[in-house]
C-alpha positions as CSV (number, residue, x, y, z in Angstrom):
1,X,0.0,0.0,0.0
2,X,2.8,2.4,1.0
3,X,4.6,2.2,-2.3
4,X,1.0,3.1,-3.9
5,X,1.1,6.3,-1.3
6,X,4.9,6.9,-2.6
7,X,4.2,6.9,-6.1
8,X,0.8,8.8,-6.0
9,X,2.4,11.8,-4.1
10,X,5.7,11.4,-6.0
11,X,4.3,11.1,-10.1
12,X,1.5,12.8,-9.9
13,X,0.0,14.4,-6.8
14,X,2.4,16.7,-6.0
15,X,2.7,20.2,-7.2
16,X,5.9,22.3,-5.8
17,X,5.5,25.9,-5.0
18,X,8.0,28.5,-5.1
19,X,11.5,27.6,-5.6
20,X,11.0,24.3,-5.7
21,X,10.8,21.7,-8.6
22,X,10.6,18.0,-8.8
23,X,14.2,17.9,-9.4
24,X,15.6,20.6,-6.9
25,X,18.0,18.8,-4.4
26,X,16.0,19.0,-1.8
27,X,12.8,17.6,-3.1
28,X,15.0,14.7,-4.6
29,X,16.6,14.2,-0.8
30,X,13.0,14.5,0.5
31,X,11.6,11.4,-1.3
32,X,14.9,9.5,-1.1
33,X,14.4,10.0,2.6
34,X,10.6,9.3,2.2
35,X,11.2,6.0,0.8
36,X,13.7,5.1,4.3
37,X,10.6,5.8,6.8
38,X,9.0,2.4,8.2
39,X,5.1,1.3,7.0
40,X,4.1,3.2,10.3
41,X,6.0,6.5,10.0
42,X,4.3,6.7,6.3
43,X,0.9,6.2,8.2
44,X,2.4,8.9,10.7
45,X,3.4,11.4,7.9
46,X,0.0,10.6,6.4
47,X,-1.6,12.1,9.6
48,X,0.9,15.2,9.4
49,X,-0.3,16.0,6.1
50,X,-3.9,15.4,6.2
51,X,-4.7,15.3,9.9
52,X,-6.1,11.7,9.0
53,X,-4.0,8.3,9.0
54,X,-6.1,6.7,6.5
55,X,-6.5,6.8,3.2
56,X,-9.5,8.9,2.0
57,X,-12.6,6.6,0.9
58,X,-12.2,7.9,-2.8
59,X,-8.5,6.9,-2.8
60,X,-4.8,8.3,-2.5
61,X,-5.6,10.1,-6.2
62,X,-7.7,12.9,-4.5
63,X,-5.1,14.2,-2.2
64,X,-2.8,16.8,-4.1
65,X,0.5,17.9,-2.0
66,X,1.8,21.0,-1.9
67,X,5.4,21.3,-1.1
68,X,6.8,24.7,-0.3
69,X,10.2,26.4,1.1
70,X,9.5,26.8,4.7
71,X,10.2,30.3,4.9
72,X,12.7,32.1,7.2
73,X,13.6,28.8,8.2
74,X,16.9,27.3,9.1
75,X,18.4,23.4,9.3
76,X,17.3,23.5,12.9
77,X,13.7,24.0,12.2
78,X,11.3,20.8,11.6
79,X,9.0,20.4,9.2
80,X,5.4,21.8,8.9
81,X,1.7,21.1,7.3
82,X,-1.1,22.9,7.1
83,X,-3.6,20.2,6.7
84,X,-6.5,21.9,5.2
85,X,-4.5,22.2,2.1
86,X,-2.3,19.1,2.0
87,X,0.7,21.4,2.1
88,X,4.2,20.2,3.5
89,X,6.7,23.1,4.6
90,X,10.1,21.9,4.3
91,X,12.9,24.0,5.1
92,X,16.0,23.6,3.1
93,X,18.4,21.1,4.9
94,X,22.6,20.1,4.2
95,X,22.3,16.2,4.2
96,X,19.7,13.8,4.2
97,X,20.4,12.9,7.4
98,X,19.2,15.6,8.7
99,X,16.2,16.1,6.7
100,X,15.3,12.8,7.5
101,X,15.7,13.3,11.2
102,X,14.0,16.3,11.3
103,X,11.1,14.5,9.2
104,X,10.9,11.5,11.4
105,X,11.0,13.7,14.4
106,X,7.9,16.1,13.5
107,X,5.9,13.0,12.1
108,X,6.5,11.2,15.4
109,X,4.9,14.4,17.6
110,X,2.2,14.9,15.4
111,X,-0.9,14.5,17.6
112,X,-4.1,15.2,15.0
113,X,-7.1,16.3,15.0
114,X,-8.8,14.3,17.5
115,X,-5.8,13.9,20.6
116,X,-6.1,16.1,23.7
């Protein structure tokens, strides 16, 4: 199921705003470091994007992702969503390392909609 996520997202459900592109390094280090997360921290950054940890009932092809430049933002910021829009802030990081830790780190104290 996860790879279906991966490639929907990836292909063709992803638009990048501002300076990014599909082939800007950072994107390309994002989904590199995408593709390293376990089945569960997919499900988690699921529910960071979309404030819901399932698939919607009309399928992955109805969520659209927005990536942008996390403004102002340095390598010690995490990333953000607005999940109303499906829209993933990603600040611009050195390594993939990092990105990844900082990726794994906001997905993993993401709380939803519905969590005190």
């Amino acid at each position: 199921m996860w790879q279906k996520v991966i490639r929907v997202l990836e292909i063709g459900n992803t638009v990048y705003d501002g300076e990014y592109h599909a082939r800007h390094p950072n994107i390309v280090t994002f989904w590199e470091a995408f593709e390293e997360l376990t089945d569960d921290q997919k499900k988690a950054f699921l529910l960071f994007l979309t404030g819901c940890d399932r698939a919607p009932i009309l399928g992955m092809d109805n969520i659209q992702m927005t990536v942008a430049v996390l403004q102002n933002s340095t390598e010690l910021h995490f990333p953000e969503s607005l999940t109303c829009y499906f829209l993933l802030l990603l600040p611009i990081y050195p390594s993939k390392e990092m990105l990844l830790a900082r990726l794994k780190e906001a997905v993993a104290h993401n709380r939803g909609f519905w969590k005190e």
